[in-house]
Each structure stands twice: as C-alpha cells, then as structure tokens.
C-alpha positions as CSV (number, residue, x, y, z in Angstrom):
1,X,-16.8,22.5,1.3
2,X,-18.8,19.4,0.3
3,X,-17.5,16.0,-0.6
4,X,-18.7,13.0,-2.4
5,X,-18.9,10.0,-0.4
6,X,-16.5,7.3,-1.5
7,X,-16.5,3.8,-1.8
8,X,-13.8,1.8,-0.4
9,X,-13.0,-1.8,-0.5
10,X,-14.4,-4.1,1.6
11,X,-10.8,-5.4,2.6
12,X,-10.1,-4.2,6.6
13,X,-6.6,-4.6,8.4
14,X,-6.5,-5.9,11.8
15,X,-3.3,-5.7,14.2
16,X,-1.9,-9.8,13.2
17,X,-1.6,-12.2,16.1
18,X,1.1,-13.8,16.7
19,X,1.6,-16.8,14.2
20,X,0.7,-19.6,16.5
21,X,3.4,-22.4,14.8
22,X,6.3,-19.6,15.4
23,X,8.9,-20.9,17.2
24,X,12.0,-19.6,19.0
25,X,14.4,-18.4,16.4
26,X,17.2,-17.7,18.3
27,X,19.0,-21.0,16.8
28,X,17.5,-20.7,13.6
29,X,18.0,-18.2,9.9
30,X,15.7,-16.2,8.7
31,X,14.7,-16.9,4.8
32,X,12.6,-15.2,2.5
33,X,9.6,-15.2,0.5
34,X,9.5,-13.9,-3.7
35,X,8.1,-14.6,-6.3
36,X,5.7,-12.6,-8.8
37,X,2.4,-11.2,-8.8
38,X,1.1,-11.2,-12.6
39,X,-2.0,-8.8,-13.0
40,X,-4.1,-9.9,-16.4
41,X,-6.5,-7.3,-16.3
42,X,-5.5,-4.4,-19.0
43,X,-3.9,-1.5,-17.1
44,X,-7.7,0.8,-16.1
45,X,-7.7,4.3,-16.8
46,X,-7.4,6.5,-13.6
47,X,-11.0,7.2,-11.6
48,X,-10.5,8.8,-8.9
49,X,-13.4,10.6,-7.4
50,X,-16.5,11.9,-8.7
51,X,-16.2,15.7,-10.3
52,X,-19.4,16.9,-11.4
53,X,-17.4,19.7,-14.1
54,X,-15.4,16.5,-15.8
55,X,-18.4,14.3,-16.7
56,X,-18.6,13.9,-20.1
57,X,-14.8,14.6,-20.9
58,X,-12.6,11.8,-21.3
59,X,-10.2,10.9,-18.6
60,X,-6.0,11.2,-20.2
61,X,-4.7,10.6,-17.0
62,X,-2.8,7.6,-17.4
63,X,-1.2,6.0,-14.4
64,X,1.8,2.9,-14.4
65,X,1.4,2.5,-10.6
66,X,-1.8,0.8,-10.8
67,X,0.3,-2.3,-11.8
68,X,1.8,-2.6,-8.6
69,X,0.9,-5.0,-6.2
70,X,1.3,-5.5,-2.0
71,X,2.1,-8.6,-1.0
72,X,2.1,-9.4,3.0
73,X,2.1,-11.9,5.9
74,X,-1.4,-12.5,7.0
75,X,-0.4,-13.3,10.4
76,X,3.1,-11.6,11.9
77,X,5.9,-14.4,13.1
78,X,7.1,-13.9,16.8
79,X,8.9,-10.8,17.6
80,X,6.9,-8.6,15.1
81,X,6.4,-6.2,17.4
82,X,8.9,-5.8,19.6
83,X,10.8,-3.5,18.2
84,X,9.2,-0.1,16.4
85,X,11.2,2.4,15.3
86,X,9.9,5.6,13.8
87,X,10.5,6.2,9.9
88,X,9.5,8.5,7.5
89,X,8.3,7.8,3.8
90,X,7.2,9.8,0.7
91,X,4.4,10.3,-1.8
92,X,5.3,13.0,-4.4
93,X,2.5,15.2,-6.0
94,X,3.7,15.4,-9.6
95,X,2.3,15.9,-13.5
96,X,-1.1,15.7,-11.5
97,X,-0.5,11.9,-9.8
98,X,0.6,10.5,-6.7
99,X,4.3,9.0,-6.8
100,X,4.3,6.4,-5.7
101,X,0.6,5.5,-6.1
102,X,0.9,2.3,-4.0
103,X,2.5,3.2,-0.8
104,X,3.1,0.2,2.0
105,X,4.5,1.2,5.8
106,X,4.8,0.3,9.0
107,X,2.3,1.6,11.4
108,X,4.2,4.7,13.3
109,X,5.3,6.3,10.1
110,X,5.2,10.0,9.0
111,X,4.6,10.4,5.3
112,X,5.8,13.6,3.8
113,X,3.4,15.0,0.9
114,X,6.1,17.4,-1.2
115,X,4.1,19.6,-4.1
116,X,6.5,19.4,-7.0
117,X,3.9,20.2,-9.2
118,X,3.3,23.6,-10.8
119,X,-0.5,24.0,-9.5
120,X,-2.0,24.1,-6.0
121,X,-2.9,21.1,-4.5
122,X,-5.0,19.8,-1.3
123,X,-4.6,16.4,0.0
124,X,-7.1,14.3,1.9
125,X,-8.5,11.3,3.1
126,X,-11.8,10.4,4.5
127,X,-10.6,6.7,5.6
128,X,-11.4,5.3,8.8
129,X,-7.8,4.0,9.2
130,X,-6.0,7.7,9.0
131,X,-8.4,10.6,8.1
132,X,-7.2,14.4,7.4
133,X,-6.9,17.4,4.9
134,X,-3.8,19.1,4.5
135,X,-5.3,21.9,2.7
136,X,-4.0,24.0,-0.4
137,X,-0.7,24.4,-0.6
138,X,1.9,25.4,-3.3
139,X,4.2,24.1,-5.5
140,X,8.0,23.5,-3.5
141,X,6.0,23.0,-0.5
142,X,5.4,19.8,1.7
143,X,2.9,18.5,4.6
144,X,2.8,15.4,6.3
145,X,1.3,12.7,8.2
146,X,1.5,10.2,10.8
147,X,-0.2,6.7,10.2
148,X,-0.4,5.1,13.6
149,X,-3.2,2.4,13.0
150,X,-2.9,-0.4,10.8
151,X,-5.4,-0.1,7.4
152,X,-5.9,1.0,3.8
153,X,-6.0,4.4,3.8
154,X,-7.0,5.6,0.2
155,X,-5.6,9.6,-0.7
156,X,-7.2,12.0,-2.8
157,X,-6.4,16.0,-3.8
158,X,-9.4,18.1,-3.3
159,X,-8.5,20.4,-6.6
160,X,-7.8,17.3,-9.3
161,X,-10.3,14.7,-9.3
162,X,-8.3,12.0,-11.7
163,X,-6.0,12.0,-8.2
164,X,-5.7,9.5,-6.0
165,X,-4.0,6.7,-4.3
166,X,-3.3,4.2,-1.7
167,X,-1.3,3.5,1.4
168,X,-1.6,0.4,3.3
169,X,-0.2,0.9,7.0
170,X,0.9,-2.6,8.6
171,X,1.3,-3.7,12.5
172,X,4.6,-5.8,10.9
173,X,7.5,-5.2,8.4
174,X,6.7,-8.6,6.6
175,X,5.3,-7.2,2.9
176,X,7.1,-6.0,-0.3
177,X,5.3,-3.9,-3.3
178,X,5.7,-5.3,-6.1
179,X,8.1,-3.9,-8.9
180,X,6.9,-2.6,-12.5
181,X,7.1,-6.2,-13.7
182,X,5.5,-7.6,-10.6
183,X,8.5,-9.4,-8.9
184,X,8.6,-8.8,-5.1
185,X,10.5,-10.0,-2.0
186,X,10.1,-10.4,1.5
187,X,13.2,-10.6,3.6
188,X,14.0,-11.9,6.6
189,X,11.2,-14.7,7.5
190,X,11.6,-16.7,10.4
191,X,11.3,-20.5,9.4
192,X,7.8,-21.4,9.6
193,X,4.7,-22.0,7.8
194,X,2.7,-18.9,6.7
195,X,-0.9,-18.0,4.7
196,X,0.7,-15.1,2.3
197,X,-2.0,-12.5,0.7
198,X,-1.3,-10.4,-2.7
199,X,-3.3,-7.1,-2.5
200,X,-4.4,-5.1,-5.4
201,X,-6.6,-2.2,-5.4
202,X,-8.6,-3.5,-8.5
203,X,-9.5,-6.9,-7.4
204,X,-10.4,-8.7,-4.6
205,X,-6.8,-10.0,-3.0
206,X,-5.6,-13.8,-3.3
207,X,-4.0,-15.8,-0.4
208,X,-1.7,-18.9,-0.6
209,X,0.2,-20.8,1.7
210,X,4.2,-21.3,2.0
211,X,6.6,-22.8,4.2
212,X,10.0,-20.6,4.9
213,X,12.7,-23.5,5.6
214,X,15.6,-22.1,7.6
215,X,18.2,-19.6,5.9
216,X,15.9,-20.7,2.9
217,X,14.1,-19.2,0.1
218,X,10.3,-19.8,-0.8
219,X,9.5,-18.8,-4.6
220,X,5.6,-18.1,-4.7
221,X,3.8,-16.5,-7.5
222,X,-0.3,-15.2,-7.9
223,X,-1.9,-14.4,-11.1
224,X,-4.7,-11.8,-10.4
225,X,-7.6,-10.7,-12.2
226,X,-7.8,-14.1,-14.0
C-alpha cells in the first residue's frame, strides 16, 4: 500500500525546561491564565490528504473543529514533571470526521480510536512524534494508542481522504483548547512570569507574554490569522 508524502508544519515540540524565574511555591497560590483566541480567517474547507479518485470533485466535508485553538506554556513552571500519571483520551470516528479534531494530552497517554461510523475505517500517522496504522476495522469497534513523546502528531484514515486531524502531545499539563467561541483557560499556574503560545493548525502560532500574580488571574487574548 502506497502513501502520499505529507507536509507538516514546520512547528516541532521539545520536552520544556524548567522555567528559570520559578520559584518555590510551597507558600504561594497557584492562578490562572484565560482569555480568547479569535481566528479571522473564514472557517477552510477540510483537505486532508491527496486522493487521486476525488480530484476534480468538490470537497462537502465541512468541519467546526478547525476553529479550535491550543493554547500552552512555552516553558513548564517547577514541578511539571514530577508527577505523571497515566490517562486515557478519545477521538471518535464519526459522519466521516475525527471528534474531536483538535486533540491536546499529556505525554504518557493512550488514545482510544472507537469506529461509530457505519463504514470501515483505517487510522494512521506517518509523524515523527507518534507513527502507526491501526488498520481496517469496523463500525462498534475501537484501537488505541500510546503517545509517549512530546509533538504534533497529525492523524489521517487510509479509506476517506477528507479525514484528518491533530493531536498535540505535551511534556506538561499547562495548555487548554480553546472552546467553539475561542475562550480557553489554564488552571493552576504557579505565580510567575511566562511566554504563552496559541497554536492553530492553519497559521503559523503567536506568542505573548504574561505575569501569573499569586492566587490571581491573568486575562490574555490573540487574534490569529490577521
């Protein structure tokens, strides 16, 4: 079985340092960062990979996730990693699309792939972060997948080219994806000062900076695609 090359973004995860202003927290609460990540661009039709028997034919596939937004510390406060508990997530296979199509976990996570679709269907990725092929299976079943390396792994079915998706795999539990009118939080920030980076798979992402006063609330907002 032969497979188009695909194009990711150049945007690469690394395992985050330890934020070098963190300080001990022990006497100190933990705030938060929200805010809203506004997206300009009109909503794009879905792509996904090349399919030689579709050219020509327009693409119906419409697809709401591609709103959604990631939103993450750069760099991880102290104590990121000292704790890292296994967890499971979810991306559905339904109506032909990924659900959720923007998908954001800690590294050490299994993601279950559930068919609830009335067709076949054959999920890969050719990523360097995570790559694999689950192969066909059938509608009521499920595979899944551990992501133990931090990176953008983007997902594809083998049978329906207008399918795909993301999943960003973090070394830290400091992001939030954003809701369907862009609003996001991030809980439990140790006071500090901190370069925060919205991520969306259209456009190239945008950093900014905040500070997180103690037991406090930062509001910060992006506008992408401007």
């Amino acid at each position: 079985m032969v497979r188009p090359a695909i194009a990711l973004a150049a945007l690469v995860f690394v395992m985050p340092a330890v934020h070098p202003a963190a300080q001990d927290v022990s006497s100190t609460a933990p705030g938060s960062i929200r805010g809203r990540v506004e997206y300009r661009r009109p909503a794009p039709m879905a792509q996904g990979r090349p399919d030689v028997s579709g050219l020509g034919m327009p693409n119906t596939h419409h697809d709401t996730g591609r709103r959604r937004s990631v939103v993450y510390l750069e760099t991880a406060p102290r104590g990121a990693f000292e704790t890292r508990e296994s967890s499971r997530a979810r991306m559905d296979q339904r109506n032909e699309t990924f659900v959720p199509r923007v998908l954001a976990i800690v590294a050490g996570t299994t993601v279950d792939f559930p068919n609830n679709d009335v067709t076949y269907h054959n999920v890969f990725s050719l990523s360097p972060a995570r790559s694999f092929d689950l192969g066909r299976y059938a509608a009521g079943r499920s595979r899944s997948v551990r992501f133990d390396r931090p990176g953008i792994v983007r997902v594809f079915c083998e049978i329906h080219s207008h399918m795909s998706a993301h999943i960003l795999v973090f070394g830290h539990r400091y992001f939030a994806v954003t809701d369907e009118d862009g609003s996001y939080r991030i809980p439990d920030v140790p006071p500090g000062t901190y370069t925060v980076v919205a991520w969306h798979e259209s456009d190239r992402p945008e950093s900014r900076r905040v500070v997180v006063g103690d037991g406090a609330d930062a509001e910060l907002n992006f506008v992408i695609g401007r």
